[in-house]
N, C-alpha and C positions, 0 to 999 in steps of 0.2 A: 274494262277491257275494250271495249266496243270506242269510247274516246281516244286511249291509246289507239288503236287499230286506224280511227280517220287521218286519227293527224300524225303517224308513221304514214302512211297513205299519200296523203300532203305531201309532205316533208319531201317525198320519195319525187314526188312529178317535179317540186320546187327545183329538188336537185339535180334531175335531166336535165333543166333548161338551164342551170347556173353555169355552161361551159365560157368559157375565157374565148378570147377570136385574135390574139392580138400575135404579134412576128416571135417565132423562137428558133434560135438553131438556124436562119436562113431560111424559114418555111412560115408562111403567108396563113395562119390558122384562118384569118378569117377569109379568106380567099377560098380556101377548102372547106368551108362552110356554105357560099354563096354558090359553089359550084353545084353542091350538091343541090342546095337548093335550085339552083336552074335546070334540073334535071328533068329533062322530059322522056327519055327513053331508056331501059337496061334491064336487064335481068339478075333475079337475087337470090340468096341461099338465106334464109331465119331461122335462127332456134333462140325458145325464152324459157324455161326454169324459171322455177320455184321451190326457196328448201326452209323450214322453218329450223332454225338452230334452238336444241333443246338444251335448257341450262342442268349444268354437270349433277346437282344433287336432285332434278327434278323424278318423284314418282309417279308416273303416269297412270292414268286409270284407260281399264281398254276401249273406253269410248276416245279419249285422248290419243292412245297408240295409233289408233283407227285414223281418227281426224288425221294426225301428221303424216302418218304414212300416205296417206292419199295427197295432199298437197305433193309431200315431196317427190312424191313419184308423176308430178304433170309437167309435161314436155311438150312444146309444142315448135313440130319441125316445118317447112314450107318451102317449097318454090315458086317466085312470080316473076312473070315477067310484066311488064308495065311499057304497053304501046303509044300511051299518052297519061301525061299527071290524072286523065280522068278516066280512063278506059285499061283495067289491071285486070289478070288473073291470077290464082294463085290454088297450088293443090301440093297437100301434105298429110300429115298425122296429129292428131291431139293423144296424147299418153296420160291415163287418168285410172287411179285406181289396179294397177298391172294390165289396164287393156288399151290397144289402140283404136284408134277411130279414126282410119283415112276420111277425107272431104275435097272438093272444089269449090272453089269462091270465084266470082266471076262480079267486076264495078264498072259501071258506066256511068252517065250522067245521069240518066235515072234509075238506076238500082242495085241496091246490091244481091246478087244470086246464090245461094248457099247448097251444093249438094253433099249430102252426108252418106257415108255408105251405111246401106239397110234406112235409108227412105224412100217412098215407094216413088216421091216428087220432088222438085227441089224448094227449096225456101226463099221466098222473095220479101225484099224490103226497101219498099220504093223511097225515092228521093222526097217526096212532097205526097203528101197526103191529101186526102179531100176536105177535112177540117182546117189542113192547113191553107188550102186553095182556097178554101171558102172566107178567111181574112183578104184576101185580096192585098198581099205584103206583098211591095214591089221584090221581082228577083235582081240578084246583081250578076253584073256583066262579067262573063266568063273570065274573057281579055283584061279585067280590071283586075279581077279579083287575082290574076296570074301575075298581073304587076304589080299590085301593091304585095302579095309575097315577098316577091325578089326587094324589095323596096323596104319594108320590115326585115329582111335577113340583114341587108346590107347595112339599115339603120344599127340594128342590134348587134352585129359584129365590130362597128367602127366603135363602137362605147364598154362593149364590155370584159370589164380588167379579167385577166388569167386567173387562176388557181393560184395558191401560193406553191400546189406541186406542179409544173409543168415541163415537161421537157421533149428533146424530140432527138430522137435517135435511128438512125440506117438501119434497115433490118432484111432479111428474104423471108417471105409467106409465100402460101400455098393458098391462090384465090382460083377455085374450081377446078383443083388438082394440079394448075401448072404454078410454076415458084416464080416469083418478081420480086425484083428491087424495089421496097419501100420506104417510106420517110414513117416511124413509129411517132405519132404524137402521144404522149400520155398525160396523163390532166386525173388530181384525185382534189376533190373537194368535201370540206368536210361540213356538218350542219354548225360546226360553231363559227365558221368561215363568213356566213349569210350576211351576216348584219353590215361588214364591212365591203363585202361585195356590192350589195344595193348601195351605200355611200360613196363607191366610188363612178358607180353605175350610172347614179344621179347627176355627181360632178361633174361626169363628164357631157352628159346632153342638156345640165343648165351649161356651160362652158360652150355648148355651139348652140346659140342660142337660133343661129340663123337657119343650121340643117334640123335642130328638133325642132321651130315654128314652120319646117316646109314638109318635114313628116306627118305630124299632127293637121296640118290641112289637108294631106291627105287621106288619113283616118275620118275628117271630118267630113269631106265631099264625097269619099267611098260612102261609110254607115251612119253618117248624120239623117240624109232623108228618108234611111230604109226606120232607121232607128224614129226618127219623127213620124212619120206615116203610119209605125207600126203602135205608137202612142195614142196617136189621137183616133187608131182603130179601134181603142179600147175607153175613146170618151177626153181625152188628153185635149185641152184647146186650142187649135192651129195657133194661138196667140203664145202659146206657153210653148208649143215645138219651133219655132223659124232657129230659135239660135242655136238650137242643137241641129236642124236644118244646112244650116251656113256653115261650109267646111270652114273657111277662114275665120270667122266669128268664132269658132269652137279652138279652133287654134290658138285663136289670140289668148283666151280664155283658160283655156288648158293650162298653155306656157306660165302665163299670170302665177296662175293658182300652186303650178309648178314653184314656182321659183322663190315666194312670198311663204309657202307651206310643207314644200319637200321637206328641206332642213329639217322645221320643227318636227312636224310629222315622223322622222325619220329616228331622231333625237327620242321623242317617246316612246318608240315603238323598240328602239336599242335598250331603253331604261325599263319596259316593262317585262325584256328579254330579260335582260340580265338580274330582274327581281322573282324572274319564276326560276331560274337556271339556281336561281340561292336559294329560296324557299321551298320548292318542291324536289325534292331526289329523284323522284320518279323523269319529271320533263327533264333534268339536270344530263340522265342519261341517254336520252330521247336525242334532246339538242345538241349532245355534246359530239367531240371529235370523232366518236366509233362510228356515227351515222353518218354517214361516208359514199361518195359517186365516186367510183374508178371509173375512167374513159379512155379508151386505145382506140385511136385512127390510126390507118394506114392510108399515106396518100402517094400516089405516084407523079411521077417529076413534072405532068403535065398539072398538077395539086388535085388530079379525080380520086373521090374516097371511092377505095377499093376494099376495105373490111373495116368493120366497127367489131370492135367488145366494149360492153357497160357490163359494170358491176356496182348494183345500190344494197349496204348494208346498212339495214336500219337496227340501231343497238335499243332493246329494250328495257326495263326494268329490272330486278327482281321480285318475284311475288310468288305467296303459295294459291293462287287463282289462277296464273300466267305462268305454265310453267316452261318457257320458253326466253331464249338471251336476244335473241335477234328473228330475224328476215333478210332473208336475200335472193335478190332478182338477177336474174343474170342472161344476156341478150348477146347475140352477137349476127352480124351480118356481112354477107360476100357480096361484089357488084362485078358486072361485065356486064359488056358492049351498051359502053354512057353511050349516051345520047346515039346507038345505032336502032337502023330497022329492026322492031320486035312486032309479033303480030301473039295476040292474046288467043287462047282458048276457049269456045264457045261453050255454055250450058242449057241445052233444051228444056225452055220452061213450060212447054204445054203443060197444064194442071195441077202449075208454081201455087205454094198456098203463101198469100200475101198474109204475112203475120201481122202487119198494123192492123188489117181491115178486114180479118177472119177472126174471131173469137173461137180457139179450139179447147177442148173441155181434156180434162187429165185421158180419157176413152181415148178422144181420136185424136190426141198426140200421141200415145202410144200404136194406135192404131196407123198411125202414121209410116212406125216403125215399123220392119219385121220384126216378127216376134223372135225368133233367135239371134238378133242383131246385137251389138252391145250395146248400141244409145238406148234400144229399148230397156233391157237389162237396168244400165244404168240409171234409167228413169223411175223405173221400181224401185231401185235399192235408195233413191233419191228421195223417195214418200210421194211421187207424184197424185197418187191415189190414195194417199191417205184422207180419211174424212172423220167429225167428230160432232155430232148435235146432240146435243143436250134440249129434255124437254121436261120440263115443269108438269107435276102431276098433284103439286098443291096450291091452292090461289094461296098468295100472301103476297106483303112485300121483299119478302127475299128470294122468293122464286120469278118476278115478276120480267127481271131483266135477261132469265134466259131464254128468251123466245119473241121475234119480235111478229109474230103472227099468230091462228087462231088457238087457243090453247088444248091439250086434249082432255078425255076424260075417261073416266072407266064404264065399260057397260058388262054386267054380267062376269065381271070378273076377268075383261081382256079391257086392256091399254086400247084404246082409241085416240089416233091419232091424225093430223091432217094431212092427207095425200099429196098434193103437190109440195107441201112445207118441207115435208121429208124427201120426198123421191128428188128436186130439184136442190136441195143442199146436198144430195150425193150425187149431183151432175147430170140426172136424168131428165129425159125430154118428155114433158108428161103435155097430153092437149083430150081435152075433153068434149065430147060428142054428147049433146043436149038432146038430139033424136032419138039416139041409141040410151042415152042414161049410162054412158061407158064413158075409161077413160083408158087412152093409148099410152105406156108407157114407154119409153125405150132406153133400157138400162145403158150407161155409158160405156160400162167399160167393155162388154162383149156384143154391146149393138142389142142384145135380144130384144124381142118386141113384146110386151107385157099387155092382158087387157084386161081388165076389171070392171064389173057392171054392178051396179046398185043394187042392192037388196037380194045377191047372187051370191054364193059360197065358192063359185066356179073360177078358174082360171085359164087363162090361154096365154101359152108361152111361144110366138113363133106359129103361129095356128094351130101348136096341139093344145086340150084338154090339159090340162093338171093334176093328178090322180090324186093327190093330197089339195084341197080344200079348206080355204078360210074355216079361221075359229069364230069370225062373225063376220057377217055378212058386210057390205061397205054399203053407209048412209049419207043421207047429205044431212046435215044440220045447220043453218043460218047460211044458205050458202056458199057452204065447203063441204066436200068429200070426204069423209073420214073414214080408215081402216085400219085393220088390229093392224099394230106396233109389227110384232116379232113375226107376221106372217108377209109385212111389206119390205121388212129387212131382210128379210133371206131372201126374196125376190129379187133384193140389189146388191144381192151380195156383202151383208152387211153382218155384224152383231148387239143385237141386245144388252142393257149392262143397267142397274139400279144403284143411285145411289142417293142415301137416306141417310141425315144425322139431325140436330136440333133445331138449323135455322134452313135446311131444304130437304126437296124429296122428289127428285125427277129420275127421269131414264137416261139412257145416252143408248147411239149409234153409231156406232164406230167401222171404218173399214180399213182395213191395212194397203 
């Protein structure tokens, strides 16, 4: 399932990009391609769906029901405006599960900002990191990187054949409630379509041999040195990067290998298609016509895309494991005021948690949340806090691999086991005082502050006393902490569990 599932997955992004660019009906497709992409300013309306199609005889089990329903019920609707290709807002609803979860998103050049409703701050995630900084990888130039855009769209619109469905027809839409005259492009490509799409793809950029050698130097002089530099940061010998270095070198090279090994290259990879499409049933239906991109532009006479629909159906097998025919994604998008004055939305990040460079524990991610928020909700019913250690209570060799720390033992007839081994595999913050003979704990998921002293029965929760007391006192043995089992677990909110058969005999800790 999980193989099926990437390369549907594949398949699905493959078939985003396979759109066609070329004149139909008197309308410039790839011209309304290029436009869009030179888009620096507008405002948008987005919704994207997800529905998994259950096949007709399939009996689901209620974990199954479960699963599906919840996919198909996620929606996710938006508005952004976009004041520059790098400086966007955008605030809407995620629909998950029958609940919604409004948000603001807010991008710059260095970051992106996420506020969710019921967080108490917003969520930061910055553009570069400090490990990434710490490579010292050259950055590329803004202005470059915005030309060689437009310069790849245009390359890739003048080469690439249509759909074998394409057509374009007059239509009136309703793009943010008011009605206009549009040019409907529609374009359906299917996955058995592929093989001959990339052959004629090929054809056509060995065929200009002159604009794909001045494309490719430019790929080469944009990411040849970031790409070299970034080699030889990792031990690569300036000797072995200069020609990947040399935009034009790389070019000439490319084209070469292009032209001398497309064909055959292509030629095998059709023969190895069409021997798994025979052999296996399974990819037969994967790859064949039902797996499918539907695409509707509308463009107005000036060729500005003013709405997108995609629809990707990806057809699946049959199986009594997968009890499902398909997947289907489905997107669609409003635009106004191209290229006018938009000014974006701000997000106050005072006491932003940078999630690259904060390590937060299942506790204070929830604690993040309000507690009667639905992300929090949802984060429970997700297992966020679930936890599960297993501890070996016989030396042997088949107990030997569940524990990769001190083992425990029985004293008196109570489990003994080691205090931070445990408290720290259920997220807790444990640090120990050698003056005192104590250790501070601090359970994760409600914060409390836990103390335990050596050779004491007593405990303090929060600075009070514990009125129930240890069934053995906590020792140090070789340099560890040890404390009964079942009295450290219900401190973290945890339970006890034995389990014994011929070749083990350990405990388990379990929290929900």
């Amino acid at each position: 399932m999980r193989i099926r599932a990437s390369l549907a997955a594949m398949l699905a992004a493959l078939l985003i990009v396979l759109t066609g660019c070329q004149s139909v009906g008197g309308v410039d497709i790839g011209e309304v391609v290029n436009k869009t992409a030179d888009l620096k300013s507008a405002e948008t309306k987005e919704s994207v769906s997800i529905k998994l199609d259950v096949s007709k005889d399939a009996e689901l089990t209620s974990e199954e029901s479960q699963f599906i329903n919840l996919i198909n019920g996620f929606q996710l609707d938006m508005a952004t405006k976009m004041e520059s290709p790098d400086r966007v807002s955008s605030s809407g609803t995620i629909k998950i599960a029958g609940k919604s979860v409004p948000f603001q998103l807010a991008v710059d050049d260095k970051q992106v900002v996420v506020q969710v409703e019921g967080g108490k701050t917003p969520l930061v995630i910055p553009a570069t990191t400090k490990e990434m900084e710490a490579l010292d990888i050259p950055q590329l130039d803004v202005e470059q990187l915005k030309q060689f855009r437009k310069s790849m769209v245009k390359f890739f619109t003048k080469h690439a054949p249509n759909p074998k469905v394409t057509t374009v027809t007059p239509v009136t839409e309703q793009i943010f409630g008011q009605s206009q005259s549009l040019s409907q492009i529609h374009m359906e490509f299917g996955a058995d379509e592929t093989i001959g799409w990339v052959r004629g793809f090929l054809k056509s950029i060995l065929a200009d041999e002159q604009g794909t050698k001045a494309w490719l130097t430019e790929v080469g002089k944009l990411y040849g040195p970031l790409v070299g530099q970034s080699m030889e940061a990792y031990g690569v010998s300036e000797k072995s990067t200069n020609m990947i270095k040399d935009g034009e070198v790389f070019a000439l090279i490319a084209f070469k290998w292009l032209k001398e090994n497309g064909e055959k290259s292509l030629d095998e990879l059709d023969k190895a298609w069409t021997q798994v499409v025979k052999e296996d049933a399974d990819m037969a239906v994967v790859l064949g016509n039902k797996t499918k991109l539907k695409l509707d532009l509308y463009a107005d006479a000036a060729l500005n895309l003013n709405k997108t629909n995609m629809e990707v159906n990806i057809a699946l097998p049959q199986s009594e494991d997968v009890p499902l025919s398909g997947i289907t994604f489905k997107a669609s998008t409003e635009v106004k005021s191209h290229n006018s004055p938009v000014t974006t939305d701000k997000i106050n990040t005072t006491n932003a948690v940078n999630v690259l460079e904060q390590t937060l524990t299942p506790g204070q991610w929830l604690r993040h949340f309000s507690p009667d928020s639905t992300v929090h909700q949802l984060l429970k019913d997700a297992g966020i806090s679930r936890k599960y250690v297993a501890l070996p209570l016989a030396e042997g060799k088949y107990d030997d691999w569940l524990i990769d720390g001190p083992a425990p033992f029985v004293k008196n007839g109570v489990t003994m086991v080691p205090l931070r081994y445990v408290a720290e595999h259920l997220d807790a913050d444990v640090k120990w005082d050698s003056k005192a003979s104590q250790a501070r704990i601090v359970e994760d998921l409600t914060g409390k502050v836990i103390i335990i002293k050596l050779n004491s029965k007593q405990v303090t929760v929060d600075g009070s006393v514990v009125t129930k007391k240890l069934d053995v006192a906590p020792i140090m043995k070789d340099s560890t902490v040890y404390v009964p089992l079942r009295d450290i677990a219900q401190l973290l909110g945890a339970k006890v569990g034995y389990e014994k058969g011929e070749y083990v005999n350990y405990a388990t800790v379990t929290r929900d």
